[in-house]
C-alpha positions in Angstrom: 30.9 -5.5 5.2 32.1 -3.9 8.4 29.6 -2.3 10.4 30.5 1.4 11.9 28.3 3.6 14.1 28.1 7.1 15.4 26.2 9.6 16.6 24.2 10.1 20.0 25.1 7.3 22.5 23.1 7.9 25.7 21.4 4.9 25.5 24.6 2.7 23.8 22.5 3.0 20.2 26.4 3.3 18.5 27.1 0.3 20.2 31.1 1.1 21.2 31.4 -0.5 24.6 30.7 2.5 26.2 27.8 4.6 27.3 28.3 8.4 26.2 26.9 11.7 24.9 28.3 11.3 22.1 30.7 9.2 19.1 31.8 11.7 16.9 34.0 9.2 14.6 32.4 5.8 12.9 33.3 3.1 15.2 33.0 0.1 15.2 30.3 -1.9 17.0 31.3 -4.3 19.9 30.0 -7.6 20.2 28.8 -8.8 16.5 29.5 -12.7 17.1 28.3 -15.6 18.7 29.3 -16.8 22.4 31.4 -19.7 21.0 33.4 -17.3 19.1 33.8 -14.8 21.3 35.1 -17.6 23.9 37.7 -18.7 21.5 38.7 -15.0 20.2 37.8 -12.6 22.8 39.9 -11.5 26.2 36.9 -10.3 28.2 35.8 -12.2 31.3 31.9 -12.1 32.8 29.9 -9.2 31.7 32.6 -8.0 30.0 33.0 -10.6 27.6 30.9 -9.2 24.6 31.3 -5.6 25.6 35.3 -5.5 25.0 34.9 -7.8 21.8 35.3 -5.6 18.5 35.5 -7.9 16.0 33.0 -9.2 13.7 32.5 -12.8 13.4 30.9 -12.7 9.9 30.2 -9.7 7.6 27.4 -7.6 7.9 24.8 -8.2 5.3 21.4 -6.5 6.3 21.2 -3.4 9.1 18.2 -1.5 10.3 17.8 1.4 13.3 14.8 2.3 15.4 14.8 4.9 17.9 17.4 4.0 19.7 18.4 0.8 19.0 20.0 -1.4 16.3 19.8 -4.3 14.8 22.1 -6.0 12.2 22.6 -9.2 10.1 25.7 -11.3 9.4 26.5 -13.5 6.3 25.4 -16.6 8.4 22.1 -15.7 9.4 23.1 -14.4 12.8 21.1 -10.9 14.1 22.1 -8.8 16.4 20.5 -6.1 18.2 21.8 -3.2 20.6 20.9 0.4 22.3 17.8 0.7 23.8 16.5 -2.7 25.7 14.0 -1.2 28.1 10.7 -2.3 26.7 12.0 -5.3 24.7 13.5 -4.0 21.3 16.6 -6.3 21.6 14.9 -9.7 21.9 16.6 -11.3 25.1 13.3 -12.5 26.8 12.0 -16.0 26.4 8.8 -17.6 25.9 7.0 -20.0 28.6 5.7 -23.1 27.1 2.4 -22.8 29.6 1.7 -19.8 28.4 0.9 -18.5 24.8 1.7 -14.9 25.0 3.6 -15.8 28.5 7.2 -14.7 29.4 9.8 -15.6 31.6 12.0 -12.6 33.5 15.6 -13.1 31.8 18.1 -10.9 33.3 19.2 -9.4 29.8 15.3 -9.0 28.7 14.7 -5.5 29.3 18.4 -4.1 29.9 19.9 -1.2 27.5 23.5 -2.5 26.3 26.3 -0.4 25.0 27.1 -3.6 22.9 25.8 -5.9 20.5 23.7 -9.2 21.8 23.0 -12.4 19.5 18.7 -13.0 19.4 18.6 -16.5 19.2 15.8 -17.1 21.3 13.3 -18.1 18.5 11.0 -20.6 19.1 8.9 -22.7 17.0 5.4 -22.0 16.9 4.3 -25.6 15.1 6.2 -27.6 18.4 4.6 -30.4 19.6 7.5 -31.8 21.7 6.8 -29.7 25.0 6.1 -31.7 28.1 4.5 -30.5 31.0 8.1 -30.0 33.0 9.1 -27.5 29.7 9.9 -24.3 31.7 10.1 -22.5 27.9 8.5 -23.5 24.4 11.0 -25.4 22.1 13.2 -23.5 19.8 13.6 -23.9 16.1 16.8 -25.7 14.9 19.9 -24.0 14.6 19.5 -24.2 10.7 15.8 -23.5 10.6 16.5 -20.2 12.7 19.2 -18.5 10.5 17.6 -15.1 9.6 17.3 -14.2 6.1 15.6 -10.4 6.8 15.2 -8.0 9.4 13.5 -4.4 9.5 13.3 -2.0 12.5 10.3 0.0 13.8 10.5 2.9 16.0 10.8 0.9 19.1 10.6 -2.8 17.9 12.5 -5.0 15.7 11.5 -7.7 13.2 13.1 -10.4 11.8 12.3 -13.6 9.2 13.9 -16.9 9.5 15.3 -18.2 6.4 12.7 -21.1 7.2 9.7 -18.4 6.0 8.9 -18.0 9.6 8.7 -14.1 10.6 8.8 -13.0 14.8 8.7 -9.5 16.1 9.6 -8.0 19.6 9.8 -4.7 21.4 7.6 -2.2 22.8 3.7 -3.1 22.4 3.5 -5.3 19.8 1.6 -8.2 21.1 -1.9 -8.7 22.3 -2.4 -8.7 26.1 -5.0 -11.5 26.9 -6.5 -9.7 29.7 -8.0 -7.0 27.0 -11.5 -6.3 26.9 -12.7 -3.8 24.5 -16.4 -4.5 25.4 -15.3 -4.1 29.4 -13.2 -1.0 28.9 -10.8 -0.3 31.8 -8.6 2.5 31.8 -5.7 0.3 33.4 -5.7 -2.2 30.9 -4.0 -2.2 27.8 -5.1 -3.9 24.2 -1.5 -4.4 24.0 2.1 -5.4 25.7 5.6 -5.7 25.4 7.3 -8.9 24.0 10.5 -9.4 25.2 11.1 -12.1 23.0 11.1 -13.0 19.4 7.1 -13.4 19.1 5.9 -15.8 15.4 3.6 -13.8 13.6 0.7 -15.3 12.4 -1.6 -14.5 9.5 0.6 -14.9 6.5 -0.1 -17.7 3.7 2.3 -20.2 4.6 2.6 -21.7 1.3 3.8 -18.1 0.0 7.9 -16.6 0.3 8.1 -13.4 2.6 10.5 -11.3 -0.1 11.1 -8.0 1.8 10.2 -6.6 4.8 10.0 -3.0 6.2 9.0 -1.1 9.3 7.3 2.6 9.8 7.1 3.7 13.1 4.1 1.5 14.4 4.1 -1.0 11.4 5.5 -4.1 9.8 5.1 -4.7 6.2 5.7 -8.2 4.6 5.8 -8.7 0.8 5.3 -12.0 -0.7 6.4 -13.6 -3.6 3.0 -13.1 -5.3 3.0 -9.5 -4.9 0.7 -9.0 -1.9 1.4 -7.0 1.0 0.8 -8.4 4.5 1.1 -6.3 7.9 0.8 -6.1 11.7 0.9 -2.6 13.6 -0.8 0.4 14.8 -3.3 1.1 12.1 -4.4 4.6 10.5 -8.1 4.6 11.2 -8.1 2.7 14.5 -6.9 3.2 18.3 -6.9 -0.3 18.7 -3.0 -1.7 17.4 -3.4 -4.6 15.2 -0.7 -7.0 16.2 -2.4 -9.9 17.0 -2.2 -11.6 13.2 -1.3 -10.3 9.8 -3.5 -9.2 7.4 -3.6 -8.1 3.5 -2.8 -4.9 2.6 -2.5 -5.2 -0.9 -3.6 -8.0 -2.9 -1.8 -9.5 -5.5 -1.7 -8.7 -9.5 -1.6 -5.1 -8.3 2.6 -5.4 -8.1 4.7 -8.0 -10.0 7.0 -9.0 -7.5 9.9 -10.0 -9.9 10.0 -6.6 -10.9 10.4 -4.6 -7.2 12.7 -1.9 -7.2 12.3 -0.2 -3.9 10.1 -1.4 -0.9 10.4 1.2 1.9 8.2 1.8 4.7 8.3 5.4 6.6 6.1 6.3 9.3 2.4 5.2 8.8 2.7 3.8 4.9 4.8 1.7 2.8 6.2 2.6 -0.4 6.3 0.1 -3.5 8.4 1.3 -6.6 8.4 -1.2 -9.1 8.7 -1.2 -13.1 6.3 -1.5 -15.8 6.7 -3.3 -19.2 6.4 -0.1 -20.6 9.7 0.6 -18.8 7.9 2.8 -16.9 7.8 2.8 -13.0 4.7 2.2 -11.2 5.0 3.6 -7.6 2.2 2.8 -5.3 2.0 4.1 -1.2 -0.4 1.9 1.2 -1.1 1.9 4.6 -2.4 -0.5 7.2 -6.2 -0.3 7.8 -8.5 -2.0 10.0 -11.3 -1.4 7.7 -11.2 -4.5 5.7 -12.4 -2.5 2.3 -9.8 0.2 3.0 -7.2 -2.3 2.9 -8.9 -4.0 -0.4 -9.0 -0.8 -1.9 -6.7 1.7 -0.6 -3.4 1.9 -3.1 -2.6 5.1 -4.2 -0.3 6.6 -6.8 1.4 9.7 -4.5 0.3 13.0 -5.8 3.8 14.3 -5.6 4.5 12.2 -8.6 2.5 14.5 -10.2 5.3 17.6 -9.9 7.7 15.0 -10.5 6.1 14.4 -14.0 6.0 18.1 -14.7 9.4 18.5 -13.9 10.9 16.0 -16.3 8.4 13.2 -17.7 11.5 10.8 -18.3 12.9 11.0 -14.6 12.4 7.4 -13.7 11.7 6.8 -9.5 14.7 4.8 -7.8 13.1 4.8 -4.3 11.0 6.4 -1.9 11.6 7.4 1.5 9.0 8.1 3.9 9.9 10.6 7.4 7.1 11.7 9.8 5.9 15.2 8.2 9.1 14.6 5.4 9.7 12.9 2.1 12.4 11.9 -0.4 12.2 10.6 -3.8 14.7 9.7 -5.3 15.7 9.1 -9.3 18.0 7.4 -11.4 19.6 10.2 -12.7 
């Protein structure tokens, strides 16, 4: 469909065009196509090229809002992000190919824009074309870099190719190789900002990604076999966990064929999902670095319990997960 925004614009997160307090009416966002259609369609010149462009190339299939940025998915596979850029939330940065975590300044990399900007800077992390005079690391294909899913975190984005490959940028969410938690210094960070669309390791790569969702310091993953993977600031440790996925929930728990809801709010994800009883079975994980925590650590939410009192028969819909808040939501 058509994609409409308002609200508080100080940092462009309505994407209009235009930096200001406020859009008080839905309007629509600027910039949602790629270069070679803007060329053919738009009027702009220079800078101003994607900023006056209101159109949408495609329709909007998929949309997802952090903090203060935006990102959104056409019926091609296209994502866009806008809003917030400081710290890398809207993917413009690119990779070295000398460098495995290394990144190149880009002039768009860590700029806020009042307008929408194609990521397309996703490279392939099974390359083995690069020469030694590679400035960057080879990208995937046009075809194999279509996205098929996106989520948004508080202040990063996420985003799986419809090649079953998933990549993450934004604000802290990849290791910094300088780290040492055995030589502690209080300058040094466990981890940095990526820029760019960063491959996330971890996940079985014989296994579909299904859904994805983001709290505010997590990524969740579910796979076709009903297991939860995901990367983040865990519950029980100081020490982020981006560096590679790992299981949060292990299959046979979920039937994946059978997901009604996957939300992720704050520090836990949310699983509603029915039964052959006809039942719902809703389940609320979160990420642990504690490796029997994460084996072990699926609960049923004790607020299904007043739920239950209520009205036995109210079947759960979907849950929805704030920072000290929560809605459930039923079918009727």
């Amino acid at each position: 469909g058509t994609l409409y925004m308002f609200g508080l614009n100080q940092r462009g997160q309505c994407g209009s065009g235009t930096f200001s307090p406020n859009v008080w009416d839905p309007s629509p966002i600027h910039g949602l196509a790629s270069k070679r259609y803007v060329l053919d369609h738009g009027t702009g010149i220079g800078e101003n090229l994607f900023k006056e462009f209101k159109e949408q190339e495609n329709p909007i299939v998929s949309v997802a809002l952090g903090l203060q940025h935006g990102i959104a998915l056409d019926s091609k596979g296209q994502a866009f992000c806008w809003g917030k850029g400081e710290r890398g939330q809207l993917g413009q940065g690119r990779r070295l190919a000398d460098d495995e975590e290394g990144q190149d300044d880009e002039p768009n990399e860590n700029r806020t824009f009042e307008h929408a900007l194609h990521v397309d800077n996703f490279y392939d992390p099974y390359a083995t074309t690069s020469t030694k005079e590679d400035i960057y690391a080879p990208l995937l294909s046009p075809s194999d870099s279509k996205i098929g899913l996106i989520s948004a975190g508080m202040n990063f984005s996420l985003a799986v190719t419809s090649s079953n490959l998933p990549y993450i940028w934004g604000k802290n969410c990849v290791p910094n190789p300088s780290f040492s938690a055995s030589d502690f210094n209080i300058r040094s960070k466990p981890v940095e900002d990526s820029t760019y669309p960063r491959y996330v390791p971890g996940l079985p790569t014989n296994l579909q990604i299904i859904k994805v969702a983001c709290g505010t310091h997590h990524a969740a993953m579910l796979l076709e076999d009903g297991s939860i993977w995901a990367v983040g600031v865990a519950t029980d440790s100081p020490v982020p966990m981006w560096d590679e996925a790992v299981e949060i929930l292990t299959p046979g728990i979920v039937d994946a064929s059978e997901i009604i809801s996957f939300q992720a709010g704050f520090d836990r994800t949310v699983i509603v999902s029915g039964l052959e009883s006809g039942k719902r079975q809703v389940i609320e994980i979160q990420l642990w670095s504690n490796e029997e925590l994460r084996q072990y650590g699926a609960v049923r939410p004790s607020y299904l319990d007043w739920l239950d009192q209520e009205d036995e028969s109210q079947k759960v819909l979907s849950v929805h997960r704030g920072w000290m808040h929560t809605v459930v939501v039923t079918e009727s």
